[in-house]
N, C-alpha and C positions, 0 to 999 in steps of 0.2 A: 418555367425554369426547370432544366433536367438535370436529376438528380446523380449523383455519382453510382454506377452499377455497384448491385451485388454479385459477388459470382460465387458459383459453389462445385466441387466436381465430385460427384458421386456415382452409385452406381446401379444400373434399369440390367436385370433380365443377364447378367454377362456381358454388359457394353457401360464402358464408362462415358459419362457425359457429365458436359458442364452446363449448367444451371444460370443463366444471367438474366436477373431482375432489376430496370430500371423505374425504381418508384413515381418518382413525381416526372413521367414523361408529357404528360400534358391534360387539361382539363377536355373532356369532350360532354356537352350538353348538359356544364356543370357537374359532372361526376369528374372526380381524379381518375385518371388510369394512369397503369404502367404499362412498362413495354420487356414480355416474358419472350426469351431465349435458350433453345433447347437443343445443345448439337452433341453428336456420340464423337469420342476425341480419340477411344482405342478400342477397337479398330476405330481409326480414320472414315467420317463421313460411311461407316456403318447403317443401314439405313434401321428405321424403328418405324413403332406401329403409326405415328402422327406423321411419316417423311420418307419419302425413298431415296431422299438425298442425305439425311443425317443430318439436315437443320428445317427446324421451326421458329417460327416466331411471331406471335402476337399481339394485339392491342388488349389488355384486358382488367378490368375493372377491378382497383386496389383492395376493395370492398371482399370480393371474391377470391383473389391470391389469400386476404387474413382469413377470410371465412376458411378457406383449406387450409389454412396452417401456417403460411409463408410459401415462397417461392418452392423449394424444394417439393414439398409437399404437395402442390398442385402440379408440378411436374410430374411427379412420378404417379399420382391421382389420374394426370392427363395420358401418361403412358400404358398404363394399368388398363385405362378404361376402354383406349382405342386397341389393345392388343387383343383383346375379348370380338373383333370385328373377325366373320372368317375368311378375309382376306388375308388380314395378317395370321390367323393361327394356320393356314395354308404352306404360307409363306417360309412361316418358323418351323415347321414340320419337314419343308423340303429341304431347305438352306442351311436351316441352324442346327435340326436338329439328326437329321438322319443321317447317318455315320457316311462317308468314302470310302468305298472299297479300291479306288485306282486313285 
């Protein structure tokens, strides 16, 4: 039985994003999981260090969301961790953070 979402909209790095955690999405091999959601809302489909598109979303063990905190928490834990990749600190250097001159 699926639970009613949480949703939260907060804020990663300059890019706001909403946060949507569905608890009780379904038992797999006897563990609970939910089902975590993670899209940047301003700018619009912004892209971040988990997406080039500006949404993620996984299957992931409820056990784990509490262990980090709650939803939010493991979001931005899951943001934090993948922006440290030097792909994306490439990324963020070229796009986000170096100024335009034209």
């Amino acid at each position: 039985m699926t639970s009613a979402p949480e949703t939260c909209v907060t804020n990663w790095d300059g890019i706001a994003i909403r946060v949507t955690f569905v608890r009780e999405w379904t038992d797999h091999n006897r563990e609970r999981v939910g089902w975590l959601e993670v899209e940047s809302i301003d700018p619009p489909g912004e892209r971040l260090p988990i997406s080039d598109t500006g949404y993620r979303a996984e299957v992931v063990p409820r056990s784990a969301i509490d262990r980090k905190g709650g939803p939010v928490a493991a979001a931005m834990r899951w943001l934090d961790d993948a922006a440290l990749s030097p792909r994306w600190r490439q990324y963020d250097l070229v796009h986000r953070r170096q100024l335009n001159l034209f």
